[in-house]
C-alpha positions as CSV (number, residue, x, y, z in Angstrom):
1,X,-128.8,117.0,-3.4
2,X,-129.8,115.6,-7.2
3,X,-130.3,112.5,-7.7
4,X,-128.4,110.1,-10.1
5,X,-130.6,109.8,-13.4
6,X,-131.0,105.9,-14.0
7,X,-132.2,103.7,-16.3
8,X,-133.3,100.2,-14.7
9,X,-134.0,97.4,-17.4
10,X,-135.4,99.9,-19.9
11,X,-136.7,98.8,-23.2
12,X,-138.2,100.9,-26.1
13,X,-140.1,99.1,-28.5
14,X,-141.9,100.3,-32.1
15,X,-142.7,98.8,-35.5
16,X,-143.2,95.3,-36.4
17,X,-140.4,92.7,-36.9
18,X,-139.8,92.1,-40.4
19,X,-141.2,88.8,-41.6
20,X,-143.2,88.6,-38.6
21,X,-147.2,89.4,-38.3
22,X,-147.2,90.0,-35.0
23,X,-144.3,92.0,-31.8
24,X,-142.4,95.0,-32.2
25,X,-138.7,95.7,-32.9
26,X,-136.5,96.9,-29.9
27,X,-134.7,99.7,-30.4
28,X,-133.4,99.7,-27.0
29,X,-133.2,96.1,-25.5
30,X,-133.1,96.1,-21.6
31,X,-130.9,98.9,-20.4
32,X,-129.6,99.5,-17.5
33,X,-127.3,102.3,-16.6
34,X,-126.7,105.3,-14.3
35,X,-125.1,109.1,-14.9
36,X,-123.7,110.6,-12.4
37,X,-124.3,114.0,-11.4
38,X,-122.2,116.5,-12.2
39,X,-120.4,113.9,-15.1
40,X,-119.9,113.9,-19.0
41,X,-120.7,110.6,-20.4
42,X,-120.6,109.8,-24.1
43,X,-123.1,107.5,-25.7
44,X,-121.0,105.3,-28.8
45,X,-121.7,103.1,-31.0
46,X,-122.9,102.6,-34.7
47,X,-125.6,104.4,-36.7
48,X,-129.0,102.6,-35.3
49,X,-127.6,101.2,-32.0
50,X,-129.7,102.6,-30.1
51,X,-127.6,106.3,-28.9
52,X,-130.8,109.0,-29.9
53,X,-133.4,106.7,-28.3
54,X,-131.8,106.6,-25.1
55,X,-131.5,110.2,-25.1
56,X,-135.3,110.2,-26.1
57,X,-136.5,107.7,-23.0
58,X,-134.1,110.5,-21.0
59,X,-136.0,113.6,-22.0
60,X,-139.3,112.0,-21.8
61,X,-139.7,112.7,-25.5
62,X,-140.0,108.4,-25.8
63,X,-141.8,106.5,-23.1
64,X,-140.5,102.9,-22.0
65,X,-142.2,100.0,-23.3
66,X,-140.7,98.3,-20.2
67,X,-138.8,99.1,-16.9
68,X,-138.3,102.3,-15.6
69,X,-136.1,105.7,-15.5
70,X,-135.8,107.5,-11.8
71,X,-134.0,110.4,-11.3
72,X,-135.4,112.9,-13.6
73,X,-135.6,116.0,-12.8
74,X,-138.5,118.7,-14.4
75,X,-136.0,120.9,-15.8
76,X,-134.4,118.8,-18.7
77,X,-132.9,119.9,-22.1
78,X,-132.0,118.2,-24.9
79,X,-130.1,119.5,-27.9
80,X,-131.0,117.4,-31.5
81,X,-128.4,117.1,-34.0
82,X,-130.8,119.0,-36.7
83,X,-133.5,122.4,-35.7
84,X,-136.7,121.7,-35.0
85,X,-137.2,124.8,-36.3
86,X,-138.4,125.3,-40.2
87,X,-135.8,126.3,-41.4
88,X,-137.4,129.1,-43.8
89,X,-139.5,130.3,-40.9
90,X,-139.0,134.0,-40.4
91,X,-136.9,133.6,-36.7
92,X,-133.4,134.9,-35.7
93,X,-130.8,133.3,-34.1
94,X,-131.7,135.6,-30.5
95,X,-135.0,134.5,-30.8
96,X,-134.0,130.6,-31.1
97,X,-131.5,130.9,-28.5
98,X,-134.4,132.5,-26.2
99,X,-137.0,129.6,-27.2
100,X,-134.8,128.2,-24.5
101,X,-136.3,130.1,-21.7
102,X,-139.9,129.9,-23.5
103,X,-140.0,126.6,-22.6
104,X,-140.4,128.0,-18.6
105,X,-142.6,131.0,-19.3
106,X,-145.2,128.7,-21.4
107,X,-146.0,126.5,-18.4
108,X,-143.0,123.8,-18.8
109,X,-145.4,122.1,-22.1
110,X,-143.0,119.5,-24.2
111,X,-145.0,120.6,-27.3
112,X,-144.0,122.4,-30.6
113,X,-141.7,125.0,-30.0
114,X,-143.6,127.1,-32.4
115,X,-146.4,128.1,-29.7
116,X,-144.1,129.2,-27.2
117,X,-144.0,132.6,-29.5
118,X,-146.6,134.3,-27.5
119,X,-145.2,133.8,-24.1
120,X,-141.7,135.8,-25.3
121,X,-143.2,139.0,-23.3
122,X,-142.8,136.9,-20.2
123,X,-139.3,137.0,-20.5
124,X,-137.6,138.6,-17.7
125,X,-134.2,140.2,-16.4
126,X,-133.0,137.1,-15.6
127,X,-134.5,135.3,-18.6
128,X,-132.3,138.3,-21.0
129,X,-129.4,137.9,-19.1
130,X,-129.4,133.8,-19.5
131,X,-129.8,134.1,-23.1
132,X,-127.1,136.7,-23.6
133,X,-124.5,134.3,-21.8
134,X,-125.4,131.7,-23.6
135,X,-125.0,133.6,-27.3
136,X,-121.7,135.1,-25.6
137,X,-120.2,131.4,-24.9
138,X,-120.6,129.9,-28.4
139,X,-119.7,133.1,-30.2
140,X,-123.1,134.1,-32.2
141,X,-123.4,137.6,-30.4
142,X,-123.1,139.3,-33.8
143,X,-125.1,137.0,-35.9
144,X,-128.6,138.2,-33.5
145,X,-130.6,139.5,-35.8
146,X,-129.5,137.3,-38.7
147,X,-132.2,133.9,-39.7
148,X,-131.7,130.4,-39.7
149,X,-131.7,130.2,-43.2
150,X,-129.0,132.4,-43.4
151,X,-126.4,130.5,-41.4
152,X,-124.0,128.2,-42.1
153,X,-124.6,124.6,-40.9
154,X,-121.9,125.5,-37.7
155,X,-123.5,128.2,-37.1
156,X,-126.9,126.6,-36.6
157,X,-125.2,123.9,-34.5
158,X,-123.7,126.8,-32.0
159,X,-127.2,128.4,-32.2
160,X,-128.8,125.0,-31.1
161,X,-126.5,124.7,-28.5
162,X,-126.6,128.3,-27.4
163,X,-130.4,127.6,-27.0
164,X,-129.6,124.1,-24.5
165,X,-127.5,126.4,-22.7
166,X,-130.2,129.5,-22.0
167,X,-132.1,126.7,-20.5
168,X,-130.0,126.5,-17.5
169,X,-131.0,122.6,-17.2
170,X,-129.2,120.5,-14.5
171,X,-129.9,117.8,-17.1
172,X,-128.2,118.5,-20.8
173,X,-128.7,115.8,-23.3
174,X,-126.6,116.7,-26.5
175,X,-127.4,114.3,-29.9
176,X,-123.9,114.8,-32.5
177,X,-123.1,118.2,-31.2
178,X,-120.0,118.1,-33.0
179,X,-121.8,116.4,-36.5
180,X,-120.6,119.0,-39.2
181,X,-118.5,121.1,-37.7
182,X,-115.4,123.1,-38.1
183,X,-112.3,123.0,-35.8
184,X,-113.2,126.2,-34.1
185,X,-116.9,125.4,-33.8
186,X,-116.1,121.9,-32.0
187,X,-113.7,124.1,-29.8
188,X,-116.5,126.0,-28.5
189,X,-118.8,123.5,-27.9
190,X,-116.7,121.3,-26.1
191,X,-115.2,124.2,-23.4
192,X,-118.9,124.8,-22.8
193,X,-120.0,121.8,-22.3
194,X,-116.7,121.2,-20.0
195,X,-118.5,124.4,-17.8
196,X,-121.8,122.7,-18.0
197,X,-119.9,119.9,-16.0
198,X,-118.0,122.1,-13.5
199,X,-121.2,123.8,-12.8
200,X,-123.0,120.3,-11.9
201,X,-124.8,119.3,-14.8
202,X,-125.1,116.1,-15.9
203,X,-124.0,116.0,-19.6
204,X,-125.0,113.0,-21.6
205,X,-124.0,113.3,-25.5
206,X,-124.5,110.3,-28.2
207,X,-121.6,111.0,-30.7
208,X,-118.5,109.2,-33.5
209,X,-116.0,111.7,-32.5
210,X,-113.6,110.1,-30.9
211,X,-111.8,113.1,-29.3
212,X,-115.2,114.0,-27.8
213,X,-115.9,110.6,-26.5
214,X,-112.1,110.6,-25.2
215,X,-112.8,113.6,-23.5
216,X,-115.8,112.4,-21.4
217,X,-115.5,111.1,-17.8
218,X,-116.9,107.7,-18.8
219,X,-118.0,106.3,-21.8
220,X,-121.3,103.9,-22.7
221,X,-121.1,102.2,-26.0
222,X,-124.2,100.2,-27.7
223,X,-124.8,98.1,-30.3
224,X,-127.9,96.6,-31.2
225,X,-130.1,98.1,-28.5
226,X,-128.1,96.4,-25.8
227,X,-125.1,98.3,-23.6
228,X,-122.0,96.9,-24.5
229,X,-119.0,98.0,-22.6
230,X,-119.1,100.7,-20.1
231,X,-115.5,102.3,-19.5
């Protein structure tokens, strides 16, 4: 049985106030929240509220400069709105989707994606078969050998999420997954993320759609930093 990931009185601090020689800024002020297993929740609120840092504290990508966050689990994916990836570097679209499995065969390391490339002879049956699916569900089977620079901006985004997917995560944290997108694109995305759920993932996604948001089980909006209706 997983356990509900929570947030208890979590702050994330950085820079300096403006005007001010001394403290830091909060970009997350004091947060408490849960997600339920097995639930969709949609992070709202304005540009700067604080939506990409708690999906940062989540992943472990930002550490806490107060209170805590329980529930984790090791395996944990998170999708950013943009590729990590240069995008003139010489990679296709299979080869992105299947960095989602390199993160396993390299020893579970949270580092650049790039030096995962010499552990994609560890891929296995399994590992093939995962990234397949995942291609298969947001409709980029024929665009396998083509390169990110080649795509259109939807296409990248499906890619992206194709590569959250290959992960096979119990935990899938997804930042404007539907930024950019056509009307078929955003179709896509959100039936998979709907299977994510009915499979028992916990789905977290910071997004302005409002259709997306609508859809969710329950929805967390911020503003400032601080949690400001729950609903």
């Amino acid at each position: 049985m997983r356990e509900t990931v929570s947030l208890h009185d979590a702050c994330h601090s950085y820079g300096r106030n403006p005007g001010s020689g001394h403290g830091h800024s909060l970009s997350l002020d004091h947060v408490t929240v849960a997600f339920p297993v097995g639930s969709v929740t949609a992070l709202t609120g304005p540009n700067g509220c604080g939506k990409s840092t708690l999906l940062g504290l989540l992943a472990g990508t930002l550490p806490p400069s107060h209170g805590r966050i329980t529930g984790r689990p090791d395996n944990i994916c998170i999708v950013p709105q943009h590729s990590q990836t240069p995008e003139l570097f010489p990679v296709t679209v299979r080869d992105t989707v299947a960095m989602g499995r390199w993160y396993w065969a390299g020893g579970r390391s949270r580092h650049s994606i790039l030096r995962y490339l010499p552990y994609a002879r560890r891929l296995n049956r399994s590992d093939h078969t995962a990234i397949h699916l995942a291609m298969e569900r947001t409709g980029i089977t024929d665009l396998a050998d083509r390169t990110l620079a080649d795509l259109s901006g939807g296409q990248r985004q499906r890619t992206l999420i194709a590569q959250g997917l290959a992960q096979e995560a119990p935990l899938l944290l997804l930042d404007e997954p539907l930024s950019a997108v056509d009307a078929a694109t955003a179709d896509l995305i959100s039936r998979a993320i709907a299977e994510e759920k009915d499979a028992g993932v916990t789905v977290i996604i910071a997004t302005h759609d409002c259709d997306q948001a609508t859809a969710a089980d329950r929805v967390v909006t911020l503003d400032r930093g601080r949690i400001v209706a729950v609903g």
